[in-house]
Each structure stands twice: as structure tokens, then as C-alpha cells.
C-alpha distance (Angstrom), angle and dihedral (degrees) to the residues before:
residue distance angle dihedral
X1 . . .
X2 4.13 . .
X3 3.39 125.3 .
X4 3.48 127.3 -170.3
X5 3.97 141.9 -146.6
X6 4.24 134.1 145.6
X7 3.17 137.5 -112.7
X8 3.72 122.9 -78.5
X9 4.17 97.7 -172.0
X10 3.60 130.5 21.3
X11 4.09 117.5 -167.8
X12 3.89 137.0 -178.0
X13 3.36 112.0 -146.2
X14 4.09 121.6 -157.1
X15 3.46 90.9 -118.1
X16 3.96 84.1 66.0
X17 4.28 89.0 -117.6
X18 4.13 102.3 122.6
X19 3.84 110.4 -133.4
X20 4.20 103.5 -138.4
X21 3.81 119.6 -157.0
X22 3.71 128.6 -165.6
X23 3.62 163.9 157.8
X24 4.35 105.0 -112.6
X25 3.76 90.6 -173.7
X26 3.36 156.6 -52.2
X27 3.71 140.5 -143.5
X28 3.70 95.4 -89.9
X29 3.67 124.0 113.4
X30 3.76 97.4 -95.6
X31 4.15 123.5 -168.6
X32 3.72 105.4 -64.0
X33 4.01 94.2 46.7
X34 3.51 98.9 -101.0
X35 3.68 140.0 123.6
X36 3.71 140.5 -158.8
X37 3.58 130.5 -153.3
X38 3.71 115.0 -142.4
X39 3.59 98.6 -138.1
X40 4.36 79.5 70.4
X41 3.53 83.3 46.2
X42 3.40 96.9 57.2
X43 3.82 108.0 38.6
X44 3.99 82.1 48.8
X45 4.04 90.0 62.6
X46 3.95 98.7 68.1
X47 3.31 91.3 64.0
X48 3.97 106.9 31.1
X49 4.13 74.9 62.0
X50 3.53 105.6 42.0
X51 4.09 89.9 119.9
X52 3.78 92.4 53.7
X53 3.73 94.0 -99.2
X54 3.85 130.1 34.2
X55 4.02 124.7 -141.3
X56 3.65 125.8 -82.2
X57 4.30 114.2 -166.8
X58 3.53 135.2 166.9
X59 3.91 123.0 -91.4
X60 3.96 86.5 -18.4
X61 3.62 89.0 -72.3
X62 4.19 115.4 142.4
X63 3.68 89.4 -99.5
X64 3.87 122.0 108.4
X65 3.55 114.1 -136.6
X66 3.77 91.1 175.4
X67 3.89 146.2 -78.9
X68 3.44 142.3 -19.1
X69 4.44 105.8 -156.2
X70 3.38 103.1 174.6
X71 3.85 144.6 8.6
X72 4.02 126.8 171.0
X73 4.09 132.7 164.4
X74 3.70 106.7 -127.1
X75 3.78 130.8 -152.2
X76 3.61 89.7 -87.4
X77 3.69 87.4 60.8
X78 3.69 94.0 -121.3
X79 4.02 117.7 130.5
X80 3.52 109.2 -124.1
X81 4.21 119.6 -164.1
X82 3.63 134.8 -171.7
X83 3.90 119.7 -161.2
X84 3.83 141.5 176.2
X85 3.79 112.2 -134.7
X86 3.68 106.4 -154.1
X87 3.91 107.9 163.8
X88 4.43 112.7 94.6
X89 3.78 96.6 -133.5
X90 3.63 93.5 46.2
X91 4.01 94.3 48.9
X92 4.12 86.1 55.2
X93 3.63 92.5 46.5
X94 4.04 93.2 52.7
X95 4.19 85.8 44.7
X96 3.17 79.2 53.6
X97 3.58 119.8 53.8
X98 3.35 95.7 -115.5
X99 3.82 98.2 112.8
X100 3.29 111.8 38.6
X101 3.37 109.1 174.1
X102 4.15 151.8 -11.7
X103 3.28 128.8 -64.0
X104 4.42 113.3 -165.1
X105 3.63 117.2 -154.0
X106 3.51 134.7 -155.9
X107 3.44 164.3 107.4
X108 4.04 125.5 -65.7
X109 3.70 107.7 -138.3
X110 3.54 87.9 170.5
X111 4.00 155.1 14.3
X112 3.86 143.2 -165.3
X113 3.42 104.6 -92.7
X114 3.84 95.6 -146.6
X115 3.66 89.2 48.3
X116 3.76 118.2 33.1
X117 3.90 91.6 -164.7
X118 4.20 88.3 62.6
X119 3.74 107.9 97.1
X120 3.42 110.8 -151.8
X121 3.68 110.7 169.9
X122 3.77 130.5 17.1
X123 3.68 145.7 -180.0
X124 4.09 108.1 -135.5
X125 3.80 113.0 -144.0
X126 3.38 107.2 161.1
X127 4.16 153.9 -31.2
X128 3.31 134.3 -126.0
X129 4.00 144.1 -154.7
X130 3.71 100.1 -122.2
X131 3.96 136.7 -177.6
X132 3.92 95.2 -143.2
X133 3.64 115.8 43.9
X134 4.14 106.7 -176.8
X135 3.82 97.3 -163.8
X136 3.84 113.2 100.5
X137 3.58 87.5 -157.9
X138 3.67 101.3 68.2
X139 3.44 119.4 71.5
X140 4.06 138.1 153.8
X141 3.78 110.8 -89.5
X142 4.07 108.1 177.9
X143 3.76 122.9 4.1
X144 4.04 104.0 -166.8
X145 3.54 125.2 -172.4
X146 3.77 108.8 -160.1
X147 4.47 108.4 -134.5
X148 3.66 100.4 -161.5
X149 4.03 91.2 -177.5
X150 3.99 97.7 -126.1
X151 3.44 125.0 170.9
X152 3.74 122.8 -161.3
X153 3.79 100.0 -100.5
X154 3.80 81.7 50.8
X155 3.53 100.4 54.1
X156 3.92 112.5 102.1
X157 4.03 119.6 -119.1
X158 3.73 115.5 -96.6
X159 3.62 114.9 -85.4
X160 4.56 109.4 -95.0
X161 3.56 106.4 -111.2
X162 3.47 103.7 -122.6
X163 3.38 95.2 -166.5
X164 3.83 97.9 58.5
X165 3.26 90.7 45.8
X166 3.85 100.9 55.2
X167 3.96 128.4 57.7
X168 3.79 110.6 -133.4
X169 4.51 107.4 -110.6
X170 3.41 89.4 -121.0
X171 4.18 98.1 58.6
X172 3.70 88.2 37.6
X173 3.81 91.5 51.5
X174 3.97 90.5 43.9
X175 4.01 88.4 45.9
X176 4.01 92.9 50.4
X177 3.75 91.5 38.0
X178 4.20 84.9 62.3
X179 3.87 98.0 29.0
X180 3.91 85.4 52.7
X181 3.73 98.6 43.4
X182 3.78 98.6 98.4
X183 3.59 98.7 32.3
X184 4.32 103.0 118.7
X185 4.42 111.0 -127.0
X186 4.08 83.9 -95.1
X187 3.99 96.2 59.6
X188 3.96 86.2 44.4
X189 3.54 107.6 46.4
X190 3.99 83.8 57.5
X191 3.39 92.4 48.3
X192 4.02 86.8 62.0
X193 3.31 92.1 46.5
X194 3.71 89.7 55.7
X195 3.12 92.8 52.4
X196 4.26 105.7 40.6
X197 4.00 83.5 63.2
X198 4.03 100.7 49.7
X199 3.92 78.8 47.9
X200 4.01 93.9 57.2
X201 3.85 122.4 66.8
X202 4.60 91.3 -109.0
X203 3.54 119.1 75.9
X204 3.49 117.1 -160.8
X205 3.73 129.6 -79.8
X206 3.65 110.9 -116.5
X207 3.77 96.0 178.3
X208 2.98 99.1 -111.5
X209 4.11 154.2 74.3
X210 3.71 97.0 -116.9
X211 3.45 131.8 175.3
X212 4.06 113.0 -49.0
X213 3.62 89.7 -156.4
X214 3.52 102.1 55.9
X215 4.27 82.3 43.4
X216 3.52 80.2 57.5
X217 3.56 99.0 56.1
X218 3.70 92.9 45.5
X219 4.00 91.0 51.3
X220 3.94 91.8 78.8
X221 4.07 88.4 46.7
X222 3.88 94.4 48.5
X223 3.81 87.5 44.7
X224 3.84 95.3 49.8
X225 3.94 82.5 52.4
X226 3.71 100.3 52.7
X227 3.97 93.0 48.2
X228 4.08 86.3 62.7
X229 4.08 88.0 55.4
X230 3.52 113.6 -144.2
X231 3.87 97.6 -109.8
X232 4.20 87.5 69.1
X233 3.93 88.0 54.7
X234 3.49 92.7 48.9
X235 3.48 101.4 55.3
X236 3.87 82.7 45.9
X237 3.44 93.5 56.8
X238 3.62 98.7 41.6
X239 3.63 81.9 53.9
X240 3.73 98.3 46.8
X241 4.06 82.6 50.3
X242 3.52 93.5 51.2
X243 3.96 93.2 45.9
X244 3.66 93.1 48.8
X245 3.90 98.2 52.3
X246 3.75 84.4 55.6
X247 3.56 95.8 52.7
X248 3.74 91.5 47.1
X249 3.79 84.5 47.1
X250 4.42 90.3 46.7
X251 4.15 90.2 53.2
X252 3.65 90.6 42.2
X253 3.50 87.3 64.9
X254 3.06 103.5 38.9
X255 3.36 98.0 52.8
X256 4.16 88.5 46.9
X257 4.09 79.8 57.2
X258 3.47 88.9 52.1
X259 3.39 102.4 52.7
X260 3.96 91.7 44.2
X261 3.99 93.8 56.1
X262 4.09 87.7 40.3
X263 4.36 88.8 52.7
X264 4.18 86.1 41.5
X265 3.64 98.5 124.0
X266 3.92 106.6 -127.7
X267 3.98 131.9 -132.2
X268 3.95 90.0 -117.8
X269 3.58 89.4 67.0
X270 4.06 104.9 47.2
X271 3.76 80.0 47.0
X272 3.80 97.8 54.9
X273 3.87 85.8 30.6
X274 4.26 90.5 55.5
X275 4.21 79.1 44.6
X276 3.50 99.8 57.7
X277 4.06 93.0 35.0
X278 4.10 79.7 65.3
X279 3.15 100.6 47.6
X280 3.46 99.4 38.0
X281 4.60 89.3 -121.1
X282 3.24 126.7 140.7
X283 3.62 122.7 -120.5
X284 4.28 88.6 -93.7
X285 3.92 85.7 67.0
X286 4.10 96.5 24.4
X287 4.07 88.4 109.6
X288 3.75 91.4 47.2
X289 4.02 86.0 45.7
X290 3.45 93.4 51.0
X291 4.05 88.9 39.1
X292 4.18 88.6 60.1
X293 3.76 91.4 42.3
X294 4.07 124.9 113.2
X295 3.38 113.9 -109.0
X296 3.88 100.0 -112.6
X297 3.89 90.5 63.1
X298 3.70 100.3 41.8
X299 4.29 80.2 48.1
X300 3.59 84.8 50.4
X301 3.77 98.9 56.3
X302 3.18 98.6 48.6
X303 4.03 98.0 48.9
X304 4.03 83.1 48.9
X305 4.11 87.5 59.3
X306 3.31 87.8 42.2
X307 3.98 102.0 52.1
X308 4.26 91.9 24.5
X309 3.53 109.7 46.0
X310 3.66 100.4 148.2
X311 3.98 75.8 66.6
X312 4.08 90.3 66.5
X313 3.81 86.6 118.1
X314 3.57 105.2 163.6
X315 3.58 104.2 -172.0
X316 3.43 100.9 144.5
């Protein structure tokens, strides 16, 4: 179910948010044939507000565009909403024109049985800024564009981004983890040292006045530091300990495996070993040996290596 109606009152706020008022709809017939009677409107509302304000989106798409604050069926029996439109793109497309209205979503629980086009009950869900509201009812009333006289001394500085300007724990705690995976116990118990006294209110005497500026620039580091808290970068680096011993420990035996399969004595030499035995060669001329001997003893060798391998003795 989605009915449809315009805005009545459109309203920058200083904040830059744009306050939207509107009709949702009425009980005329709107575009699709149906109507709704108010009374569903209205015991729909408690509910569709239980969280203090219900969602607004954007062509009833799963994408919030903002808030709706307030909504209330009137004695004219027209539904009447107020909503906070937060999102950039959607703000320039109701300056625009481009939505012109609402759009209410929901659920019919239940219908006029006389006349199937008489919604009687419904479950609200959502509403949405829409580019074709079919009500004839709802219409734009007031579209007010808020001139708050600012000059450009006046204007106030873009907002930090926090975001950019942070690292989230869990990246920093996998970065340390690997930057501090080689470090030896000495390097890292004076790396928690560092760190316990840029998380405590002291910093440490250096004897001296220094420079205030470069203090200055080292406040924002120290402060970055004590926000972690240096229980979190223990754990990490008791962590990072723990995961680098058994790495050590993984390529230590691997490398032992290695060096077992590379000294594995191989079937080509007890073969040309057995050869040379026979033929009394050493192994410079076992090939040869082996070359000029019958066919029974060369087939002999080889089943021997085959069977015996714990008798792959090279010792050539």
C-alpha cells in the first residue's frame, strides 16, 4: 500500500537540516483508486512512532533520507506530518522540485468489505520523499528558505572529521600487533612504559624549560596516546608476543622438515650405490656400472630401494 500527498511547508533550518511539512492523505480517491479512512490513519500513528520519530526515505527505497517528528489526523480528517530531511542530495532535490510530495507506506491489515478499495486498517512502516504524489489533496503550502545574514568572517569553521582523524582500535591493534612482532621483551617493556606515563596526567621532567612549541606539537601526540589506555596495548602486545613466538616456533619447523626431506636418501642412489657395490665402481662411474649391468641385477636394485628404503644409504 502507498499513498501519496505534497508538501504543504518547506523550511531551512540553520543547522542546514530542511524541516518538510505536508498533507500524507486524505480520504479522497487518490491515483491508484484507493481510499483511506482516517480513523486507520490514526490508530496506525501510535505505533509507526513508538521510537519518538518514525523513518522518512527516498522513493521507498531502504535508504534514510531523514526523520519523520510528528504526524496527527485533524478534524478535517486529513493526516498532517512534519519531518526533518537530513541527507545533502535529498535537501537539493526538495529545493528543487524534484520531490514533491509524500509517499506513506504500509501494510493493509484490513478492507471494507462492501468496497474493496476502502482501507480500513493499516500497519504504517514508513514514508517517503516522492516525485509523483497521486493525492489531489496534498499540495505544498509555504516553501521558506531561512537567510541567516552571514558574512564570511561570520561563518563558523567546518566541522573536524572525526572519523579521518581517528584510526579504528581494531586496525591500530592489528597494526601494533605486526609492527611489534619482532621487537625482543627489552624494546617492549619500554614501549609500555612509554606509554603508562602519556596515559597519566605528569609528563616527565626533562630538566629542563624546553621549547613550548615543540611541547605543543607533542600535546596532540601524547593525547592521541592516552585515549588508547595502556591496558588495550598491553593485551595487544602480549598478544603480538605470543603470536610471534609461534611463528618463530611454525618456521622452525618447517625449516627442520625441510631439511629432513632434503637429507632423505633417494632410491636413485641405493640403486647406483647396489651398481657400483657389483661392479666394484665408484660412484664417478656408478651410472656407467649400472649402464653395463645385466638386467636381473640392475632389476634387483631397484626393487631393493623400493622394498628397503631405510637402506637408501648414500655414502658414496
Amino acid at each position: 500500500m502507498r499513498l501519496f500527498g505534497n508538501f504543504t511547508k518547506v523550511e531551512e533550518g540553520a543547522d542546514g537540516t530542511l524541516t518538510v511539512e505536508g498533507i500524507a492523505t486524505t480520504e479522497t480517491v487518490d491515483g491508484d483508486g484507493e481510499v483511506v479512512v482516517a480513523d486507520a490513519v490514526k490508530a496506525a500513528l501510535p505505533d509507526f512512532l513508538r521510537l519518538g520519530t518514525g523513518p522518512l526515505r527516498e522513493m521507498h527505497q531502504p535508504l534514510a533520507a531523514g526523520r519523520v517528528d510528528a504526524a496527527s489526523v485533524g478534524s478535517d480528517r486529513r493526516t498532517r506530518i512534519t519531518a526533518t530531511v537530513v541527507d545533502p542530495v535529498a535537501i537539493r532535490k526538495v529545493k528543487a522540485g524534484v520531490y514533491k510530495g509524500f509517499s506513506i507506506g504500509g501494510k493493509v491489515t484490513a478492507r471494507d468489505p462492501d468496497d474493496r478499495n476502502t482501507i480500513t486498517a493499516l500497519r504504517l512502516t514508513e514514508i517517503s520523499l516522492v516525485d509523483r504524489p497521486a493525492n489531489p489533496d496534498a499540495v505544498i503550502t509555504l516553501v521558506k528558505l531561512e537567510d541567516t545574514d552571514m558574512t564570511e568572517t561570520d561563518k563558523p569553521d567546518s566541522a573536524p572529521d572525526a572519523l579521518a582523524d581517528c584510526m579504528p582500535l581494531a586496525i591500530l591493534l592489528k597494526a601494533l600487533s605486526a609492527a611489534v612482532a619482532t621487537l625482543s621483551q627489552k624494546q617492549m617493556e619500554s614501549l609500555l612504559e612509554t606509554l603508562q606515563v602519556a596515559n597519566t596526567d605528569e609528563a616527565p621532567d626533562d630538566g629542563a624549560d624546553g621549547d613550548e612549541g615543540a611541547e605543543d606539537d607533542n600535546e596532540t601526540a601524547d593525547d592521541k596516546a592516552a585515549g588508547l589506555g595502556a591496558g588495550d596495548l598491553r593485551k595487544a602486545l602480549d598478544r603480538a608476543r605470543v603470536e610471534g613466538a609461534g611463528l618463530r616456533r611454525r618456521c622452525d619447523a618447517l625449516a627442520a622438515r625441510v631439511k629432513a626431506l632434503e637429507a632423505q636418501p633417494r632410491a636413485e642412489d641405493y640403486v647406483l650405490k647396489t651398481a657400483a657395490v657389483a661392479h666394484g665402481a665408484g660412484r664417478a662411474d656408478a651410472k656407467t656400472a649400472l649402464l653395463g649391468a645385466d638386467a636381473a641385477t640392475a632389476l634387483d636394485a631397484i626393487k631393493k630401494a623400493q622394498r628397503h628404503p631405510a637402506h637408501m644409504t648414500p655414502s658414496f
